[in-house]
C-alpha positions in Angstrom: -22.7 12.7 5.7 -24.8 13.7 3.2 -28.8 14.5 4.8 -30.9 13.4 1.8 -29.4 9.6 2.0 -31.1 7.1 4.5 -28.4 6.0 6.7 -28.0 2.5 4.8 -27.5 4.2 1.7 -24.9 6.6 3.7 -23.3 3.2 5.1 -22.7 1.5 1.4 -21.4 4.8 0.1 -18.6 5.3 3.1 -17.7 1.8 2.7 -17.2 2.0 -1.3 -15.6 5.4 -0.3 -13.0 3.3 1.6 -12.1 0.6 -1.1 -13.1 2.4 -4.2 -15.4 -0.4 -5.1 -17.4 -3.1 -3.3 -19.4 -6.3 -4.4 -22.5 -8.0 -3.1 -20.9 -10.4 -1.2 -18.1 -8.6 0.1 -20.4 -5.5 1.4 -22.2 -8.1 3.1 -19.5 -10.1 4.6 -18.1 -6.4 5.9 -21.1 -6.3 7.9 -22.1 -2.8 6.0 -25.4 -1.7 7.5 -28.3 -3.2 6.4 -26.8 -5.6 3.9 -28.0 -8.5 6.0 -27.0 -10.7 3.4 -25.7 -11.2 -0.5 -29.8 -11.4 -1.9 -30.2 -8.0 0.2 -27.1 -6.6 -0.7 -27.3 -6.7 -4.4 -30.7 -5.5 -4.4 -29.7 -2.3 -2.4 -26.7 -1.9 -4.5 -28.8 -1.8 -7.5 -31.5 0.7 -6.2 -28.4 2.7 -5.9 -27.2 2.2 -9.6 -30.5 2.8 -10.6 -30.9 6.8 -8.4 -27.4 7.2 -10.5 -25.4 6.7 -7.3 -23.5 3.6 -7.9 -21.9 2.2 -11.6 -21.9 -1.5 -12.1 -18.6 -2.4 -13.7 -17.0 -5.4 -15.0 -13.9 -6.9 -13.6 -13.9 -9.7 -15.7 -16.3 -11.4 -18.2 -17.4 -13.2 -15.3 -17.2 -10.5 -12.2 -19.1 -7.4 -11.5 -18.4 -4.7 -8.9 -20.5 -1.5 -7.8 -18.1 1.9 -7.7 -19.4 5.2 -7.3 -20.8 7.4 -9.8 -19.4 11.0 -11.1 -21.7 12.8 -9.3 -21.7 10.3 -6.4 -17.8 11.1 -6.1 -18.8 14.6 -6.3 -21.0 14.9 -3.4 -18.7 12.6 -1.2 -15.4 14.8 -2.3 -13.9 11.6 -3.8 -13.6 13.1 -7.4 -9.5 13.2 -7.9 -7.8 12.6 -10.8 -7.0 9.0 -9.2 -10.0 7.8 -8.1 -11.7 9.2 -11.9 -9.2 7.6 -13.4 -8.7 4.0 -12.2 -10.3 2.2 -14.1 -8.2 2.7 -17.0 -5.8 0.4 -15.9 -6.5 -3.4 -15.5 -3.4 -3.5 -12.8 -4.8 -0.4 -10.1 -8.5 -2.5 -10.9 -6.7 -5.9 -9.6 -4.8 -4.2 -6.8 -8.2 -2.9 -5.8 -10.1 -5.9 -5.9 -7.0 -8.0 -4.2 -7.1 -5.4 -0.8 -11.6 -5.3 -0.7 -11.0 -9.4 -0.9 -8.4 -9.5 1.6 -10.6 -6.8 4.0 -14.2 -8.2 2.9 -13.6 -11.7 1.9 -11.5 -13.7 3.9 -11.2 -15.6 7.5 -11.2 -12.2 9.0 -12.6 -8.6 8.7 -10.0 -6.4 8.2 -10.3 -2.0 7.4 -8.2 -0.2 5.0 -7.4 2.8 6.4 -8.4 5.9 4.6 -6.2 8.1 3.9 -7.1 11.3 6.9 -7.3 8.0 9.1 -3.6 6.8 8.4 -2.9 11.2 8.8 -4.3 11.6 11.9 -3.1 7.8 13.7 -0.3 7.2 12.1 1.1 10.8 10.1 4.8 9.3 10.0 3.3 6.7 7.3 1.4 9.1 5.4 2.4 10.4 1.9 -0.1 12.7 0.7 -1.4 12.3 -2.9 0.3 8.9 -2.7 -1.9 5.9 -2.6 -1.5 3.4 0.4 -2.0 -0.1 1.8 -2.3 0.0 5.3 -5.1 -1.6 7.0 -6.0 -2.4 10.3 -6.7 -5.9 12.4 -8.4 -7.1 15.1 -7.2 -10.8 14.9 -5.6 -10.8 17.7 -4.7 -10.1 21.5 -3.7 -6.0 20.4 -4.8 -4.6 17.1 -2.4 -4.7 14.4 -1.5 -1.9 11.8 -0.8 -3.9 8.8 0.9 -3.0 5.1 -0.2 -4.6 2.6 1.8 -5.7 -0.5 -0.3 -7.4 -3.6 1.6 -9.8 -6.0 0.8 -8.5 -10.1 1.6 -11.8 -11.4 0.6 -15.5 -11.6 3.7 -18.3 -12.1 6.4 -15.6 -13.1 9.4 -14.4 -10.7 8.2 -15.3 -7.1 11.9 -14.3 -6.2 10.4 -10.5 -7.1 7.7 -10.3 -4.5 10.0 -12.1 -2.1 12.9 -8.6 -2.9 9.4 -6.4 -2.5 8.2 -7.7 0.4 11.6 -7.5 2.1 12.3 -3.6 0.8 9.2 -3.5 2.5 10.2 -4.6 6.1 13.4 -2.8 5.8 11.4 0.5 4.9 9.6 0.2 7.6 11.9 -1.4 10.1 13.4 2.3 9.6 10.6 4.1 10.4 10.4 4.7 14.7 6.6 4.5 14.5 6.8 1.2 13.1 9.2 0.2 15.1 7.8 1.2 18.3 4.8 -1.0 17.1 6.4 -3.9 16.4 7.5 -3.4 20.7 3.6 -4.1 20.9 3.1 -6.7 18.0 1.3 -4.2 17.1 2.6 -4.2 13.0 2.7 -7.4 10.9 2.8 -7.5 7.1 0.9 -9.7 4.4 1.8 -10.5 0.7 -1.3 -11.6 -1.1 -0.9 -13.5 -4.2 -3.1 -15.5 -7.3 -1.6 -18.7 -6.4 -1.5 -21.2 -3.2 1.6 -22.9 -4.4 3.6 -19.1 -4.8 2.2 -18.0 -1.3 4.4 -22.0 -0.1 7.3 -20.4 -1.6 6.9 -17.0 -0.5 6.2 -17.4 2.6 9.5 -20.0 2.6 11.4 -17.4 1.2 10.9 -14.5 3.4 11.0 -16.6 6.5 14.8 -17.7 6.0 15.4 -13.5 6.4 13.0 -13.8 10.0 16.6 -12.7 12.2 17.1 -9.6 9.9 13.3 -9.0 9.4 12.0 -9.1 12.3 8.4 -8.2 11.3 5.1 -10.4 11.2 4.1 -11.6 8.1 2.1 -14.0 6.3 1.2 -15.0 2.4 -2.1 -15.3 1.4 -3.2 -16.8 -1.8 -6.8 -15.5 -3.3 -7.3 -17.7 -6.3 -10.0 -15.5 -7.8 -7.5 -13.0 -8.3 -6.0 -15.1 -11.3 -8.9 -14.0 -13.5 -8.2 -10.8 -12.9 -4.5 -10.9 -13.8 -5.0 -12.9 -16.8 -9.0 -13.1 -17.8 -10.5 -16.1 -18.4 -12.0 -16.7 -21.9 -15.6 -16.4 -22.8 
């Protein structure tokens, strides 16, 4: 923690520390302290920008997000040649933006892990210097580690996510961790995807497989997310 920040200041910092990048809204919805709502949010967002903490970014021509400065990432130990680097590539900023939606936006609150969290509760699942999708839910009657996988397309190949999805279960169907987990319904995993009509068929797809992949799953479909695959026009 860094002394010289007030504690809400430290609060929106660890939480764009977790997802790389946050928006009004979602830091709100997140329940991040002191963003007791979207009007507060934004205006403590852009105090930040404006001390040189915080960057305001576009996603699209019609979405913003707040990320963390240079020297912000500095002072937080944050500066790696991944996190400097992301925004180069409109694929990493979507896959991003898809897991802070899922986490931030949605029916539920879920928490990416970071990455000395997944080391220390789960080392058989950490990679190091490898980026990750884990995340953890309280949804239900035991909390659930969860993985992640984010669809990069709109119409295309659903039959590709369905083949990812499923390398996916077997991966970690071979993992004992996992498996001693799943004991516990304690693992599930999610595909999230642009479209509700691909989630139908993904979701119909991978639950044919249910008696060799025996792993909780669900689609979710997070329209929003089609802008960013394909931007919409001015």
């Amino acid at each position: 923690m860094n002394p010289t920040r007030h504690p809400i200041e430290q609060a929106i910092i660890e939480h764009i520390v977790r997802y790389s990048m946050t928006t009004a809204e979602a830091s709100h919805r997140a329940g991040v302290r002191g963003m007791t709502d979207a009007a507060v949010a934004e205006s403590r967002l852009r105090a930040l920008q404006r001390r040189g903490e915080l960057c305001c970014l576009p996603l699209t021509t019609r979405m913003q997000c707040f990320v963390l400065s240079a020297n912000a990432r500095t002072t937080t130990g944050e500066l790696t040649a991944s996190k400097s680097q992301w925004l180069d590539s409109p694929r990493a900023r979507m896959e991003r933006y898809a897991f802070l939606a899922f986490a931030c936006l949605g029916s539920a609150i879920r928490t990416k892990l970071l990455h000395a969290e997944l080391r220390e509760r789960f080392a058989d699942l950490f990679r190091p210097q490898t980026a990750h999708h884990y995340y953890v839910t309280n949804e239900f009657a035991v909390a659930r580690l969860g993985f992640l996988r984010i669809d990069s397309s709109t119409h295309g190949r659903w039959d590709r996510i369905v083949a990812k999805a499923c390398d996916d279960m077997r991966r970690h169907l071979s993992i004992p961790l996992v498996r001693t987990l799943l004991d516990s319904d304690a693992f599930e995993l999610t595909v999230l995807t642009a479209l509700p009509a691909k989630a139908e068929r993904i979701a119909e797809a991978i639950g044919t497989k249910r008696e060799a992949l025996p792993i909780p799953y669900r689609v979710i479909a997070v329209p929003e997310l089609i802008n960013l695959i394909r931007p919409a026009p001015d």
